[in-house]
N, C-alpha and C positions, 0 to 999 in steps of 0.2 A: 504494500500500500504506500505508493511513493508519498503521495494528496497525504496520506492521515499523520507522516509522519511531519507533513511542513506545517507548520503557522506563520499567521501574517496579523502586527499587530494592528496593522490596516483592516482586517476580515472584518466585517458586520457580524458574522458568526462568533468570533469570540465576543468574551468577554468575563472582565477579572471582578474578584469579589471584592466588596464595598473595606474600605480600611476599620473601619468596625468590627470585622467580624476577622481579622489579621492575626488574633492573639493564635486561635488554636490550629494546633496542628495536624486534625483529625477533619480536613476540611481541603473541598477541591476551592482553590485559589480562582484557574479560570478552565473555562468552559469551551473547544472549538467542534466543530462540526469537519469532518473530512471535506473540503470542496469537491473533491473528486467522487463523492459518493452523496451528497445531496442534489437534489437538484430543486425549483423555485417551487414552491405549493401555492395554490392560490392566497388569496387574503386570509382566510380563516385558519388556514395552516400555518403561516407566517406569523401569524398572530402566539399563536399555541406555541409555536416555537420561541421567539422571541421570551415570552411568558417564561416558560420551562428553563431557560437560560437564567434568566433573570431573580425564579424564586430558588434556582439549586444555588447562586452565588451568594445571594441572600440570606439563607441557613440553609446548611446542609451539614451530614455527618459522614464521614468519607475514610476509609483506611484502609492499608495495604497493611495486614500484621508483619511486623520486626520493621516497617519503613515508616521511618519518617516524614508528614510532608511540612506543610500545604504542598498540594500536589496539583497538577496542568492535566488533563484529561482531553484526549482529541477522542471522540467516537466515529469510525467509518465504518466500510464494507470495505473485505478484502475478501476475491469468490466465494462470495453468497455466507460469510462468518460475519458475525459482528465484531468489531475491534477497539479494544481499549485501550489503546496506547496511553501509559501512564507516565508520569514523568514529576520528577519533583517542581515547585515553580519556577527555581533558579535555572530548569532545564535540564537536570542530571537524570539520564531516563531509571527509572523504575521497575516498572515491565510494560511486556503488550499480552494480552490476555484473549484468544481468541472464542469467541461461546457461536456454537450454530445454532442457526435460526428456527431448524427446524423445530421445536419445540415452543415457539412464538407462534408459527404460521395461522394456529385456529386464532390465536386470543387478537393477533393482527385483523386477521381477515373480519372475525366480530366487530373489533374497536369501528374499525373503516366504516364500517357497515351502521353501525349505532351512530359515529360521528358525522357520517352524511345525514342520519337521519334530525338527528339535533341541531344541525347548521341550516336545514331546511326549514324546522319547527319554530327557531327563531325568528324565522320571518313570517310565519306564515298561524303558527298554531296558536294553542292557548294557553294560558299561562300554567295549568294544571298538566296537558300532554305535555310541553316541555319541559317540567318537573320528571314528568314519570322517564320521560326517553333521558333526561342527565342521570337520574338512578341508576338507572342501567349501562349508562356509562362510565358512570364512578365505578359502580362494581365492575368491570368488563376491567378497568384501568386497575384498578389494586390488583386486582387475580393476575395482570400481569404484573406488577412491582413484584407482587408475591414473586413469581416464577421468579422474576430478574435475578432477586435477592437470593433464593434457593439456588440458580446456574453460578453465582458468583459465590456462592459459601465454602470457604478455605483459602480465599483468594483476593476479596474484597469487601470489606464489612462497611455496611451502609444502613441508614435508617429507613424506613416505611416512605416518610414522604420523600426523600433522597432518590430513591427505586422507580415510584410516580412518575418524577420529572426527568427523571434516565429516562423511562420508558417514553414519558411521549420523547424525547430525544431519538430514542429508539423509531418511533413512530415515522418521526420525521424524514428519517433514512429510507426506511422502507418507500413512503411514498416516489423515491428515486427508482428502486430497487425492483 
């Protein structure tokens, strides 16, 4: 994965966590997106993304056991695996952690499915359907963090809402993919 291994402090996709939250070291510093492995979603996607970027830098709980960080996290695709290239913030890499997908493909294919259905209801439904259809996408979204957090156990220890905003992360790839 050439893409997952570059960053550019230019990217729109990155971005580093607020100096408040600097003290701990159990914490991803910044956040990029493989260029090479995302490609543009529409506005609602973009949206979601951005968001996801922004509440992982915000608080999150993040750790690689015996390493030290704040740690630099680029997510890609490298043939059809998802890719964690980890890296301390000063840049000293860490590891790269490869998980296959296959074991996302139902909870992806759902999410899409529930998420199209929510991004229409917004415009269109009423305030009680669009309740009922984010339900089920809230659950649709933990059952994946679930998974995340279960693929990454011995390897990278992360909290519940940490796993959430990976995964639409995750999310956001796929829609490339």
């Amino acid at each position: 994965m050439s893409g997952a291994a570059k960053s550019s402090e230019a990217n729109s996709q990155d971005a580093k966590a607020p100096e408040a939250k600097a003290k701990s070291p159990h914490r991803l510093a910044v956040v990029t997106l493989d260029e090479e492995s995302i490609g543009r979603g529409n506005p609602d996607q973009e949206h979601e993304r951005a968001i996801a970027i922004f509440d992982i830098l915000e608080d999150n709980s993040f750790t690689i056991p015996g390493r030290e960080g704040p740690y630099a996290l680029t997510l890609g695709l490298v043939e059809s695996k998802l890719a964690f290239v980890i890296k301390r913030e000063d840049g000293e890499p860490v590891m790269t952690h490869l998980l296959s997908l296959t074991p996302f493909r139902r909870v992806i294919r759902d999410y899409e499915m529930i998420c199209e259905s929510y991004y229409n209801a917004i415009r269109t439904a009423s305030p009680t359907q669009i309740e009922a259809i984010d339900m089920g996408r809230r659950g649709l979204h933990n059952e994946a963090s679930d998974l995340l957090r279960q693929r990454l156990e011995g390897k990278v220890d992360l909290d519940h809402d940490t796993a959430r905003r990976l995964f639409t992360l995750v999310f956001a790839l796929h829609w490339k993919a």
